[in-house]
C-alpha positions, 0 to 999 in steps of 0.5 A: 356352740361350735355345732350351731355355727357349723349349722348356721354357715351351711344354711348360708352356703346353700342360700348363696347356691340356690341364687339366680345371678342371671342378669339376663333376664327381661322384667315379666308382668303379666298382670291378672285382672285382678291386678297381681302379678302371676307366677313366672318361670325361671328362663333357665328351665326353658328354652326357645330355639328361634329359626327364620326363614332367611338369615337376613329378612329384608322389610315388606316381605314375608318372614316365617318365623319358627318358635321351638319351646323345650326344657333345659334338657332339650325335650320339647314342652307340648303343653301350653295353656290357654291365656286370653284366647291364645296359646302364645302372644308375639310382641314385635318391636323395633329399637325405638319403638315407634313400630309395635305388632301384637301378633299370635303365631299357630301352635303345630305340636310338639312345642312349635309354634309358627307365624308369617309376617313382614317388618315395615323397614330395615333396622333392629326388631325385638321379638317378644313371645309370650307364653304358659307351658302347661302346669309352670307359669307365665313365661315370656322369651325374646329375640333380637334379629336385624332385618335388611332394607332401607330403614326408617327415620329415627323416633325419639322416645320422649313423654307425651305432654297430651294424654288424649290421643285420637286413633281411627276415629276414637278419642282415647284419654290415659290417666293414671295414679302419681308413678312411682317405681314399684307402686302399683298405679291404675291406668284408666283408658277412657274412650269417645267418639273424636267426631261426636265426643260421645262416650263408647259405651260398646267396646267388644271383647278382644282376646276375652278382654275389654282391652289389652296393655303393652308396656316397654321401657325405652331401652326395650329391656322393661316388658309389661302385659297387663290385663284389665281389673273388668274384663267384661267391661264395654266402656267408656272406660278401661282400667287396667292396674300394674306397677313399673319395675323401675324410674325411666322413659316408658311406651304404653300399647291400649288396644281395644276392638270396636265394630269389628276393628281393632284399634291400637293407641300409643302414650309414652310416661315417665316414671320419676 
């Protein structure tokens, strides 16, 4: 008897060790056509060493950034697999997300990637890079930085009263199941001509999808990339299946391609 305790209190021990009580990291979808989420890394086991090519970016002016992705033992990963075209997918928000650029930096060996952009205004932008070292899963790492200049008038986060949207040209309607956090929920994108109302029936692949879904909780701390359940789809509709981590305010990102160019649509939902 006094064995088995023994036993019982050990096994204890060793599940309260081998807890990740990191309250750092930001919530990971990356959502499979199928709609289930694909295995995700510990952030302890790697690492992103962030370096711009100005302490103090200012806005309208070209920005290096500089991406190095290693091991917790500070070896760099060399090996990234291929997802959706690219080896890494860098989301760019600022604070209130009313700005949002979906960008993809180029790999130059040695777990460096590298990419040149400009920030629209001054103020607090959240970088989001996305990624899968080669053999571990989906992992994504981020970094706040502050730009300089003059910034932009603050935008409220509230939740859209209209779900059709017209963007360049294109009539974009959301619909989605009854949220709830947890549930997972379809999001169908049904798109038209906003001149004719006739259905799009020709949507080409966008980075080997029919589209692409970014979804950020208000606080921008909630990160969802979703892919679509028919990949191969043309329209007019696009469905894509995820489930939100938890109640709140959210942005949802569609980007789509049609004749060429790529189109970006933004609805913000509220999940009781």
């Amino acid at each position: 008897m006094k064995v088995a305790v023994v036993l019982l209190l050990f096994a204890a021990l060793l599940s309260a060790c081998g807890t990740n009580k990191s309250g750092n990291m930001d919530h990971m979808d990356h959502s499979t056509h199928q709609g289930a989420q694909a295995e995700s890394v510990s952030t302890d086991s790697i690492n992103a060493i962030w370096k711009l090519s100005s302490d103090k970016p200012r806005s309208k002016q070209d920005t290096a950034i500089h991406i190095q992705i290693q091991d917790s033992q500070g070896k760099a990963i060399g090996k990234f697999d291929i997802n959706h075209e690219k080896q890494m997918h860098l989301i760019v928000v600022n604070k209130d997300l009313s700005y949002f650029n979906h960008i993809h930096p180029d790999y130059k060996g040695n777990g460096q990637f590298d990419i040149t952009t400009q920030f629209p205004a001054g103020g607090e932008y959240k970088l989001i890079a996305d990624f899968i070292p080669n053999g571990m899963g989906a992992t994504t790492k981020t970094n706040w930085i502050t730009v300089q200049g003059d910034a932009a008038k603050p935008a409220g986060i509230t939740p859209d009263s209209n779900m059709t949207k017209v963007v360049d040209g294109k009539e974009v309607t959301l619909s989605m199941d009854q949220l709830a956090p947890g549930k997972e929920a379809n999001i169908t994108f049904n798109i038209k001509d906003a001149a004719t109302k006739k259905p799009i029936t020709n949507l080409q692949q966008y980075l080997g999808a029919v589209g692409h879904v970014v979804i950020m909780s208000a606080d921008a701390e909630q990160y969802l990339h979703v892919h679509p359940t028919e990949e191969k789809a043309t329209g007019p509709d696009a469905k894509f299946m995820t489930s939100f981590p938890k109640s709140g305010i959210y942005k949802i990102w569609g980007q789509f391609q049609h004749e060429g160019k790529v189109i970006t649509v933004p609805f913000v939902v509220k999940v009781p």
